[in-house]
mmCIF file of the N, C-alpha and C atoms, coordinates in Angstrom:
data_MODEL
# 
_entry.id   MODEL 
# 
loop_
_atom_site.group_PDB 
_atom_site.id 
_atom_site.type_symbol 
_atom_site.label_atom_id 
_atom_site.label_alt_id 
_atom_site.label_comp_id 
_atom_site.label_asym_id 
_atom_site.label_entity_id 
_atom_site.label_seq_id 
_atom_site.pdbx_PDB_ins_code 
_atom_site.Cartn_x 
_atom_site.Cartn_y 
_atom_site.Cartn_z 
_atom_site.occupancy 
_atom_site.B_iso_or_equiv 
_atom_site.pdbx_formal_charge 
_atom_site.auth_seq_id 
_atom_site.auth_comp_id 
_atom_site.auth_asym_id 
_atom_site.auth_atom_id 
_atom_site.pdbx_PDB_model_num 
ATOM 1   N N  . UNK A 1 1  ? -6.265  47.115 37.510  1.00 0.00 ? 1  UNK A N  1 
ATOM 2   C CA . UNK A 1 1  ? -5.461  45.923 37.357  1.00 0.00 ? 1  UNK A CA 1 
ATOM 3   C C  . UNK A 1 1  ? -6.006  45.083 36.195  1.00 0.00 ? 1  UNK A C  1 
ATOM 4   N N  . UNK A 1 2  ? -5.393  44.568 35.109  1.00 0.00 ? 2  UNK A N  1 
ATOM 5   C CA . UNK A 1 2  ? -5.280  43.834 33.957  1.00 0.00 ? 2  UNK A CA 1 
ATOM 6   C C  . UNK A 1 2  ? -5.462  42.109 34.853  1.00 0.00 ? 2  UNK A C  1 
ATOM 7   N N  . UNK A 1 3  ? -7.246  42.064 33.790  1.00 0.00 ? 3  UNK A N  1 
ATOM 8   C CA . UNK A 1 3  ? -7.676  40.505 34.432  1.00 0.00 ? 3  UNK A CA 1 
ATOM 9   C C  . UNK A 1 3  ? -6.542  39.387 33.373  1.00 0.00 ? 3  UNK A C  1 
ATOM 10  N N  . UNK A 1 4  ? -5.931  38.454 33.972  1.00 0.00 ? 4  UNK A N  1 
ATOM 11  C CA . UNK A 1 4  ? -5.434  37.275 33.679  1.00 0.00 ? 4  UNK A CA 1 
ATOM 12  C C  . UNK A 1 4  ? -6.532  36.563 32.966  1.00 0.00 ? 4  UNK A C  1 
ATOM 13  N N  . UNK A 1 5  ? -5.950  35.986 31.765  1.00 0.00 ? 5  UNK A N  1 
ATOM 14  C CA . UNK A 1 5  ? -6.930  34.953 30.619  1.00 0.00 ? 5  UNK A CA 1 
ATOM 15  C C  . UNK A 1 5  ? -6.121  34.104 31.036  1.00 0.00 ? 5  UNK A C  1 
ATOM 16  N N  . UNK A 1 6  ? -7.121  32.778 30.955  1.00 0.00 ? 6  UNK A N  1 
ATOM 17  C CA . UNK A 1 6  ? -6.542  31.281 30.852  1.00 0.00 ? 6  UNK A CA 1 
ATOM 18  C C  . UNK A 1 6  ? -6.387  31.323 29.142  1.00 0.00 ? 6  UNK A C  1 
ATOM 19  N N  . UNK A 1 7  ? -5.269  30.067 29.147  1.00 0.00 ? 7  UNK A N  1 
ATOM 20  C CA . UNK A 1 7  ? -4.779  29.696 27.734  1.00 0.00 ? 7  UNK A CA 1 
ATOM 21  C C  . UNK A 1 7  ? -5.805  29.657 26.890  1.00 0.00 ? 7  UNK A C  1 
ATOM 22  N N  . UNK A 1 8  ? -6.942  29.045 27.258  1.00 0.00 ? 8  UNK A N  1 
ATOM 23  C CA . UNK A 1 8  ? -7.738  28.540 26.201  1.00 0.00 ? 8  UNK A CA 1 
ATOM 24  C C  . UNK A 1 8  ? -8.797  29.644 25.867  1.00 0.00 ? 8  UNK A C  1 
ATOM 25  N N  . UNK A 1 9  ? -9.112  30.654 26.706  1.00 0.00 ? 9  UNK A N  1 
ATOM 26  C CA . UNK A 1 9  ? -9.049  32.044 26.751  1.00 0.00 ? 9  UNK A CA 1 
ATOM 27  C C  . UNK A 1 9  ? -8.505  32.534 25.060  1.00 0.00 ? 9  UNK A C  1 
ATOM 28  N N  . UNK A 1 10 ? -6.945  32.738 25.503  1.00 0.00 ? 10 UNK A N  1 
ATOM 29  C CA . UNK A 1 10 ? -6.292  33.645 24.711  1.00 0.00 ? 10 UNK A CA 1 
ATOM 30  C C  . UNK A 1 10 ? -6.592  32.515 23.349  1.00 0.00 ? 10 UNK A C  1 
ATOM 31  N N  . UNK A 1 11 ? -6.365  31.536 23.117  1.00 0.00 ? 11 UNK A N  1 
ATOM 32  C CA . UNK A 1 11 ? -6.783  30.585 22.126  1.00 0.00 ? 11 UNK A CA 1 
ATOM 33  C C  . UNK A 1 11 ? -7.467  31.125 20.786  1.00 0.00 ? 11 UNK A C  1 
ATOM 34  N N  . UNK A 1 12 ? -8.887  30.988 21.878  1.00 0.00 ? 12 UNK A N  1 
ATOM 35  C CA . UNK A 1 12 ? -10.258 31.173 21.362  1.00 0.00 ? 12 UNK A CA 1 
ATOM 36  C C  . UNK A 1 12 ? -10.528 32.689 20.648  1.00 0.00 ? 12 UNK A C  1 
ATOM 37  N N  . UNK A 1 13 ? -9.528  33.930 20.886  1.00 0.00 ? 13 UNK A N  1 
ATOM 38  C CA . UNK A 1 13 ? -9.640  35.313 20.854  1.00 0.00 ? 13 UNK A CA 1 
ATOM 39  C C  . UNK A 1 13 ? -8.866  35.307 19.547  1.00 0.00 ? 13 UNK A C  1 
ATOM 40  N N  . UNK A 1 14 ? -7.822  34.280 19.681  1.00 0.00 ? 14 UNK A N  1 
ATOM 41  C CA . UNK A 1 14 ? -6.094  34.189 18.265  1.00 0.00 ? 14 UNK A CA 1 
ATOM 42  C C  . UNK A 1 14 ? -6.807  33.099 17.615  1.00 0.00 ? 14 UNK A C  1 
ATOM 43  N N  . UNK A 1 15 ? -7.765  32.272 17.489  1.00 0.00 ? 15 UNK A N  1 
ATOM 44  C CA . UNK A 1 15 ? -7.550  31.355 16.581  1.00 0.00 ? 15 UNK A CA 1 
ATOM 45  C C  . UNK A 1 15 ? -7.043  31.188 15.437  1.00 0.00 ? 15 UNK A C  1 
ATOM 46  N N  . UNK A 1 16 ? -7.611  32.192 14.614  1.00 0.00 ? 16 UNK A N  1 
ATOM 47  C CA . UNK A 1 16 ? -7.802  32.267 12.827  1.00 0.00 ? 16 UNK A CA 1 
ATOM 48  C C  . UNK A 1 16 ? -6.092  32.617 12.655  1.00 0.00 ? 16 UNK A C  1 
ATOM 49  N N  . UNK A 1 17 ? -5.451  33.168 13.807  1.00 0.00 ? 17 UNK A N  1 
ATOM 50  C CA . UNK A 1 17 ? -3.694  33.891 13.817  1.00 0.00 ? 17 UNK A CA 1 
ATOM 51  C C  . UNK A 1 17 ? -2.856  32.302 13.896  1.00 0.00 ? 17 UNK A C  1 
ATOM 52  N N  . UNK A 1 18 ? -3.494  31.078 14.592  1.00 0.00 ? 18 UNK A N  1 
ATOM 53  C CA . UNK A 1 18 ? -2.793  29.908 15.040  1.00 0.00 ? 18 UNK A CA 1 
ATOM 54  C C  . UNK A 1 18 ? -2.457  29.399 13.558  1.00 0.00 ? 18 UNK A C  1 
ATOM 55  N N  . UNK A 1 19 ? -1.699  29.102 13.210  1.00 0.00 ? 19 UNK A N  1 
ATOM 56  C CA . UNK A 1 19 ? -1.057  28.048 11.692  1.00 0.00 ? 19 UNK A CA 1 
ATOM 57  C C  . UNK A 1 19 ? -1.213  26.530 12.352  1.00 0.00 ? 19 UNK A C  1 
ATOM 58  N N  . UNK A 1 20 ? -2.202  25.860 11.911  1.00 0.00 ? 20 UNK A N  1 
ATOM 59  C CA . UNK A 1 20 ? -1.675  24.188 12.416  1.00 0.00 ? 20 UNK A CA 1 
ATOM 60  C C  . UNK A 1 20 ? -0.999  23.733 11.257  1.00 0.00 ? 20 UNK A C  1 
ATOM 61  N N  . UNK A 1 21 ? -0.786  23.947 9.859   1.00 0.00 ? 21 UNK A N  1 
ATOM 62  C CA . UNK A 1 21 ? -0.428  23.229 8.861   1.00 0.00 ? 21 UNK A CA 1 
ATOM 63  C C  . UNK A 1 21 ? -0.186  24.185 7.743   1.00 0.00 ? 21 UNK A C  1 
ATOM 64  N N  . UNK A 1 22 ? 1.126   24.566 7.038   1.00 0.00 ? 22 UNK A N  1 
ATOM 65  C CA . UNK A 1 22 ? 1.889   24.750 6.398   1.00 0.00 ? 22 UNK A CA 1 
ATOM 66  C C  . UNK A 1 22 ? 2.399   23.665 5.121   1.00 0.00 ? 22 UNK A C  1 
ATOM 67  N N  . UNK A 1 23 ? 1.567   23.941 4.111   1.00 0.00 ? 23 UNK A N  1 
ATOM 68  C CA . UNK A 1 23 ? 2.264   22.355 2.928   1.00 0.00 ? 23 UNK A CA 1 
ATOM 69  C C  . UNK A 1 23 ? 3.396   23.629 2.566   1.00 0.00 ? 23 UNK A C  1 
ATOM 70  N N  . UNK A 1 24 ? 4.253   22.415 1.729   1.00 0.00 ? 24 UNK A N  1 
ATOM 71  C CA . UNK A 1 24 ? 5.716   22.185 1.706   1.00 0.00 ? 24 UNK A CA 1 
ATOM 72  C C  . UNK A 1 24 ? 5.656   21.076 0.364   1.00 0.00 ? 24 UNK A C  1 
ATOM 73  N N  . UNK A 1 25 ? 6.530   21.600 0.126   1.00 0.00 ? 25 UNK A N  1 
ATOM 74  C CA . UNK A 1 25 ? 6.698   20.635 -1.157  1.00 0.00 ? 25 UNK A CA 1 
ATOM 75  C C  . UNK A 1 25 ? 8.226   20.045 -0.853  1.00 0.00 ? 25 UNK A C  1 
ATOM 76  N N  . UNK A 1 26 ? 8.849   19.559 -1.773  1.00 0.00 ? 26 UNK A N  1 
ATOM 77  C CA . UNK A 1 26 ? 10.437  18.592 -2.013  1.00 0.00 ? 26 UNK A CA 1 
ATOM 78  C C  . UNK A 1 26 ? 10.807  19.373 -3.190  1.00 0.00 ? 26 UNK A C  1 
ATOM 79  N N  . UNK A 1 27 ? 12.099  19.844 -2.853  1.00 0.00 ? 27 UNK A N  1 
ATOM 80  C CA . UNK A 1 27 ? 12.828  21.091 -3.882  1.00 0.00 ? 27 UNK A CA 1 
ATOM 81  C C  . UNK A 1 27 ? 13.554  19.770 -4.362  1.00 0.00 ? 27 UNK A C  1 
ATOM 82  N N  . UNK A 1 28 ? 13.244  19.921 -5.533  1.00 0.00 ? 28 UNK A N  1 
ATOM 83  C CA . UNK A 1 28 ? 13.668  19.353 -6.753  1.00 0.00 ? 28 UNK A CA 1 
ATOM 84  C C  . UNK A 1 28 ? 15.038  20.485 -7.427  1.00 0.00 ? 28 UNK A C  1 
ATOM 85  N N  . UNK A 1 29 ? 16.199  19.594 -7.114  1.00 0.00 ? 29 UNK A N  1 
ATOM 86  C CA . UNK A 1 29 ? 17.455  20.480 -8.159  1.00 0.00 ? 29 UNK A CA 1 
ATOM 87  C C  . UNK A 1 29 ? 17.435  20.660 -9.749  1.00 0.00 ? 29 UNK A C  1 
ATOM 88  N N  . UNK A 1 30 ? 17.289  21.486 -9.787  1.00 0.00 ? 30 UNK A N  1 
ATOM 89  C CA . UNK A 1 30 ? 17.036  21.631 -12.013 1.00 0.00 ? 30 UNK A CA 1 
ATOM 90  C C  . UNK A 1 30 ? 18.510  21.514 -12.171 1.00 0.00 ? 30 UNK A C  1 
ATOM 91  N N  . UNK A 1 31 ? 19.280  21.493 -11.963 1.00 0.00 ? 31 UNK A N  1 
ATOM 92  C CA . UNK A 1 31 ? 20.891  20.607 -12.236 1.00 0.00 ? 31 UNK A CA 1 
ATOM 93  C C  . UNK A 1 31 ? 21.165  19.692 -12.028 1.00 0.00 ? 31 UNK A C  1 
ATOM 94  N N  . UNK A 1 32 ? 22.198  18.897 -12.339 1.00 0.00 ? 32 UNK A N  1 
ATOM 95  C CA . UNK A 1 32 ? 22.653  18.089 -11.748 1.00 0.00 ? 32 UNK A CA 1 
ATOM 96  C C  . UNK A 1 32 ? 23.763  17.849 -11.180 1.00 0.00 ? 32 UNK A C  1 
ATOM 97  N N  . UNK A 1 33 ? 24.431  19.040 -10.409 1.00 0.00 ? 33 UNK A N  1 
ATOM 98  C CA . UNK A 1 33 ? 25.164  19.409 -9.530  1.00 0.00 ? 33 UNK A CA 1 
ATOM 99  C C  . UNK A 1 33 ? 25.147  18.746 -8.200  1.00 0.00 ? 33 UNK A C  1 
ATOM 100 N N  . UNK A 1 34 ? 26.272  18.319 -7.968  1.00 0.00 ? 34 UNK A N  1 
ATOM 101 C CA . UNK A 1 34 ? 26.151  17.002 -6.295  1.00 0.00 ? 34 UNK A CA 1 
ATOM 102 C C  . UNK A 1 34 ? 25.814  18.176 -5.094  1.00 0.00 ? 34 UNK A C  1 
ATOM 103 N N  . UNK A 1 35 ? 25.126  17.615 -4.022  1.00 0.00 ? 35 UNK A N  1 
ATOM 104 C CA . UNK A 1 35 ? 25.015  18.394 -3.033  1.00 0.00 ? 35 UNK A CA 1 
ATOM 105 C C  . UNK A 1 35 ? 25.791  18.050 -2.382  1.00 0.00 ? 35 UNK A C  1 
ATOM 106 N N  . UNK A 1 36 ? 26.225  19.345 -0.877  1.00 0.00 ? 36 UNK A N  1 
ATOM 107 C CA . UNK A 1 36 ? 27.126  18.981 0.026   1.00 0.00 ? 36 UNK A CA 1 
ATOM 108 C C  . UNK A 1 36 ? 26.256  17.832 0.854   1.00 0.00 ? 36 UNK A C  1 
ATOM 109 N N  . UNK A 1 37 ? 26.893  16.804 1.858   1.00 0.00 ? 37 UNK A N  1 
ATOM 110 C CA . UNK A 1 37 ? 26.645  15.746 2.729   1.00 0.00 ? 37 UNK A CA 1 
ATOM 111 C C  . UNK A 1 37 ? 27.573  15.782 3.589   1.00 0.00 ? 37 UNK A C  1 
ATOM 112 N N  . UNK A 1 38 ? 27.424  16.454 4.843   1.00 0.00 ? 38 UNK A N  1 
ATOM 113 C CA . UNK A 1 38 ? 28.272  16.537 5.749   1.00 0.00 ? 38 UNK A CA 1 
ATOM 114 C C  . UNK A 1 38 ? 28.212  15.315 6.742   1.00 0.00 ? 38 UNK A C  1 
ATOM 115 N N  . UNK A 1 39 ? 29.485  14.326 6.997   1.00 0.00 ? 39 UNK A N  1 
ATOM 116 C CA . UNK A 1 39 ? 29.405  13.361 7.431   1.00 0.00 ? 39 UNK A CA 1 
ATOM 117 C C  . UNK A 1 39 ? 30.576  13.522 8.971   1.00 0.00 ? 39 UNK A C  1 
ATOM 118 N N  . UNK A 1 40 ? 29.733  13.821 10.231  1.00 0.00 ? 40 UNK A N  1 
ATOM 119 C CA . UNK A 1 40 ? 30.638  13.819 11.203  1.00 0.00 ? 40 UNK A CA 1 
ATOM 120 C C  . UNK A 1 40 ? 30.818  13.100 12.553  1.00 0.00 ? 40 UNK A C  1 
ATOM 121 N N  . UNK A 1 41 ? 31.660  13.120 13.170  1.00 0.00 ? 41 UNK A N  1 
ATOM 122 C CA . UNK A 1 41 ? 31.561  12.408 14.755  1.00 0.00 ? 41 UNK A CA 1 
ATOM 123 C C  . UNK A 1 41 ? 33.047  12.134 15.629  1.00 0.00 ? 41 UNK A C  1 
ATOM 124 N N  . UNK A 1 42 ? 32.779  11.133 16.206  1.00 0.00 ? 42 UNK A N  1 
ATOM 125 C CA . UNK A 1 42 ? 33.687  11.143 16.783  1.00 0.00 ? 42 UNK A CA 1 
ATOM 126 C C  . UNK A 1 42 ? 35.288  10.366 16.122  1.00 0.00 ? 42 UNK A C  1 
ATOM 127 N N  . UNK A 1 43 ? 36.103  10.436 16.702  1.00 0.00 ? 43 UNK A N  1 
ATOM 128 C CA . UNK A 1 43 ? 37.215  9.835  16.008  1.00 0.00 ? 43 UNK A CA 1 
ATOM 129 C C  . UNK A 1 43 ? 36.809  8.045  16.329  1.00 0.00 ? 43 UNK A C  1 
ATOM 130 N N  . UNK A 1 44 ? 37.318  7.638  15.273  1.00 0.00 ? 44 UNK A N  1 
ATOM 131 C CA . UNK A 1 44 ? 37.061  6.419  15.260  1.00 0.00 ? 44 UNK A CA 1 
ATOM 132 C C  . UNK A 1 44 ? 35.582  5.548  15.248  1.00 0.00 ? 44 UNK A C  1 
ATOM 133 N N  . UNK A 1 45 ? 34.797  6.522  14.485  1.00 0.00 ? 45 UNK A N  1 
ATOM 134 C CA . UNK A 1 45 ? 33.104  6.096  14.392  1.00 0.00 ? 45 UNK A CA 1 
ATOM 135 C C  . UNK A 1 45 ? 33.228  5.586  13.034  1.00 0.00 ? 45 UNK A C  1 
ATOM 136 N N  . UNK A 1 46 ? 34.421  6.190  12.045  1.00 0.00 ? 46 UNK A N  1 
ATOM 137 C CA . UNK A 1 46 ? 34.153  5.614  10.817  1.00 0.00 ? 46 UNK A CA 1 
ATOM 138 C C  . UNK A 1 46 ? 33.804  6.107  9.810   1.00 0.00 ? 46 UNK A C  1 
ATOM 139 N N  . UNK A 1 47 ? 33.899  7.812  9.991   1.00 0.00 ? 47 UNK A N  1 
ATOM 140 C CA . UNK A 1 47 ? 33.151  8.768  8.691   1.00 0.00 ? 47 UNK A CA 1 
ATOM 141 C C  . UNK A 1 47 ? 33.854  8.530  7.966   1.00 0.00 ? 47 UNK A C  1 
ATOM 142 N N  . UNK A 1 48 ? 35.239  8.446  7.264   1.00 0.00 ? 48 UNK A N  1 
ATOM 143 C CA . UNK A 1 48 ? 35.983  8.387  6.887   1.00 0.00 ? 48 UNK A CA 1 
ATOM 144 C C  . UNK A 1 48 ? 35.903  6.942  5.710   1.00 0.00 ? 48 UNK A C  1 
ATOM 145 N N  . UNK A 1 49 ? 36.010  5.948  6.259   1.00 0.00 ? 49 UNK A N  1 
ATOM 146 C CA . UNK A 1 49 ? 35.005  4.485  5.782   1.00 0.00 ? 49 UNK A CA 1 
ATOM 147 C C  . UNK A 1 49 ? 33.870  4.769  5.144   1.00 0.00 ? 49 UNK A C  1 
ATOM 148 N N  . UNK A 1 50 ? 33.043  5.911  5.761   1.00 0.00 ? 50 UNK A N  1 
ATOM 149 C CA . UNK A 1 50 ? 31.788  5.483  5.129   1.00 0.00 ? 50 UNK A CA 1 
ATOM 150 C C  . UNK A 1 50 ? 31.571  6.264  3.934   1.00 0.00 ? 50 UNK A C  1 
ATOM 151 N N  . UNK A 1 51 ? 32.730  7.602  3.871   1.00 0.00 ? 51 UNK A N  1 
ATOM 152 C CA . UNK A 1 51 ? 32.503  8.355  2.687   1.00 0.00 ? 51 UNK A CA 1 
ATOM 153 C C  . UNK A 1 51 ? 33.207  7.542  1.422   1.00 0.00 ? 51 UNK A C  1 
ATOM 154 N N  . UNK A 1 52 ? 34.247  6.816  1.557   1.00 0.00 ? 52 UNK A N  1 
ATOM 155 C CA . UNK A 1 52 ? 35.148  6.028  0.540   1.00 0.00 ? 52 UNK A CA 1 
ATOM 156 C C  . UNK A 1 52 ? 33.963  4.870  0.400   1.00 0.00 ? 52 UNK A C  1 
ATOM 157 N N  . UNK A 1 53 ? 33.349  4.413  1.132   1.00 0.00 ? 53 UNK A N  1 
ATOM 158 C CA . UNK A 1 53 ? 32.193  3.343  0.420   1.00 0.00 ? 53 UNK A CA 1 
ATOM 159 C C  . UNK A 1 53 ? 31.240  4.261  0.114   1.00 0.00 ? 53 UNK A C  1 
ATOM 160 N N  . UNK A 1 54 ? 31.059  5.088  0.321   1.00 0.00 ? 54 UNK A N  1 
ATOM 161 C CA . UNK A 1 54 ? 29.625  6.118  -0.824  1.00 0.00 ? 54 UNK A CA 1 
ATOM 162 C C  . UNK A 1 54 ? 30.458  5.757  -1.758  1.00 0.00 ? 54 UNK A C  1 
ATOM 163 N N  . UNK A 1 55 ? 31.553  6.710  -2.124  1.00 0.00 ? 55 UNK A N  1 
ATOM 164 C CA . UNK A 1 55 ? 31.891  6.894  -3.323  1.00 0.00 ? 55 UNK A CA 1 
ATOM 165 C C  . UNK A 1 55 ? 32.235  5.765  -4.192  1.00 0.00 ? 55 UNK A C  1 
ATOM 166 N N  . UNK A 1 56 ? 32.733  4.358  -3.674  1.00 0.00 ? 56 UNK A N  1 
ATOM 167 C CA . UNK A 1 56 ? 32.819  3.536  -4.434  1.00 0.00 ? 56 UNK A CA 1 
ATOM 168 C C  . UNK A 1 56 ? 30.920  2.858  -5.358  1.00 0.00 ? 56 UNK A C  1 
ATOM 169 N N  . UNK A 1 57 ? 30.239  3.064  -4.006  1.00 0.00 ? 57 UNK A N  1 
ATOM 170 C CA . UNK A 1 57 ? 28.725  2.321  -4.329  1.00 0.00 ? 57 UNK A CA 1 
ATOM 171 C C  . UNK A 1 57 ? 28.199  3.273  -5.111  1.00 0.00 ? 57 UNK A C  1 
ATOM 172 N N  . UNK A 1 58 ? 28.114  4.677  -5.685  1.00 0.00 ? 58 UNK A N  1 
ATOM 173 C CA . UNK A 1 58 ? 27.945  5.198  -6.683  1.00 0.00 ? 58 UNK A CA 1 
ATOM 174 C C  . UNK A 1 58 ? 28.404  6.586  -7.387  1.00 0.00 ? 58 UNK A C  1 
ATOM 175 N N  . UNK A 1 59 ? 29.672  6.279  -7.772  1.00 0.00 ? 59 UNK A N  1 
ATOM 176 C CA . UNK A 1 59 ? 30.100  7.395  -8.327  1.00 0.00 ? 59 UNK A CA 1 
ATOM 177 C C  . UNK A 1 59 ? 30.436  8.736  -9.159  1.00 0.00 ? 59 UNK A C  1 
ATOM 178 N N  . UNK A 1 60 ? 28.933  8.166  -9.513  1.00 0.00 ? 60 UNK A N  1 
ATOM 179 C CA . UNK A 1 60 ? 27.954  9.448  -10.320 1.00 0.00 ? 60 UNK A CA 1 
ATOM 180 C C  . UNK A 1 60 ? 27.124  10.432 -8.930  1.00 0.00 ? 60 UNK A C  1 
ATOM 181 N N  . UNK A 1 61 ? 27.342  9.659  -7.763  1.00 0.00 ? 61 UNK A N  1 
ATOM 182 C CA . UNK A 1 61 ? 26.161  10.443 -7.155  1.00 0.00 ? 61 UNK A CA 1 
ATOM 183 C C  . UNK A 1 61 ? 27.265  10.765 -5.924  1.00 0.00 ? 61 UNK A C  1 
ATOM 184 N N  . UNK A 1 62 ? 28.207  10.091 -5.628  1.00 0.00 ? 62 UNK A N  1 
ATOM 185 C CA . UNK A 1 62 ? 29.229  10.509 -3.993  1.00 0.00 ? 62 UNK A CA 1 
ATOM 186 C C  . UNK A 1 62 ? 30.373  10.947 -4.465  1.00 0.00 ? 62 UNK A C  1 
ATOM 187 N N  . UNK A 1 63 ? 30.909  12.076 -4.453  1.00 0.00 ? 63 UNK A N  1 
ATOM 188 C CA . UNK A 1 63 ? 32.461  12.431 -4.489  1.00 0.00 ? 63 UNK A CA 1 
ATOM 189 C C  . UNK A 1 63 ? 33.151  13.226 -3.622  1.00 0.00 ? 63 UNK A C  1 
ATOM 190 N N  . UNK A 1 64 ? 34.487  13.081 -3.150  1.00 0.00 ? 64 UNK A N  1 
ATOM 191 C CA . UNK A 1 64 ? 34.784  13.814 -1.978  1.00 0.00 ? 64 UNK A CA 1 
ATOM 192 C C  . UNK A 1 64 ? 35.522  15.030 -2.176  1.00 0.00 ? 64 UNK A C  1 
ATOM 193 N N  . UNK A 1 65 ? 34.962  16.207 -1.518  1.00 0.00 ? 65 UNK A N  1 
ATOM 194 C CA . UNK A 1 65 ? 35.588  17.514 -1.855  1.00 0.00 ? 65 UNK A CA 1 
ATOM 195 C C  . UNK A 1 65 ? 36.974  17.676 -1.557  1.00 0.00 ? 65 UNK A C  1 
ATOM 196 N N  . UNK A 1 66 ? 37.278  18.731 -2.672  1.00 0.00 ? 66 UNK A N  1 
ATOM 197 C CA . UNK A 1 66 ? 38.852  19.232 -3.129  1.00 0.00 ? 66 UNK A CA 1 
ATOM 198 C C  . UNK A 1 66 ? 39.066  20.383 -1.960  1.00 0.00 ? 66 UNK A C  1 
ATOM 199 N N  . UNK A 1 67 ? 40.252  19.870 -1.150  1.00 0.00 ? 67 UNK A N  1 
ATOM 200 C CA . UNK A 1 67 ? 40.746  20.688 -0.266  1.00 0.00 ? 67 UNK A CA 1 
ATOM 201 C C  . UNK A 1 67 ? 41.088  22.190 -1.337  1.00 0.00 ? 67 UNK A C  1 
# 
């Protein structure tokens, strides 16, 4: 019969296998191509409002996609 390890057991055997920290950087776009911004919810929350005031508050940076 196969003896049962406590967690801190199996831990101590995997350490160097455990990842606590992964860096990551911020992807920077080399274009200047708009990204999608998906804006959703319920009826009457106002997505609708809030995409026509993006686009008015800066219209180099909010535009609304072509059906």
């Amino acid at each position: 019969m196969e003896e049962l390890k406590s967690m801190d057991e199996l831990c101590a055997e995997n350490d160097s296998e455990i990842l606590t920290y992964e860096e990551v950087t911020l992807y920077q776009s080399k274009t200047e191509r708009k990204r999608p911004l998906v804006l959703c919810g319920p009826e009457g929350v106002g997505c609708l409002e809030l995409r026509q005031r993006l686009a008015e508050f800066d219209k180099d940076k909010f535009a609304s996609a072509i059906p």
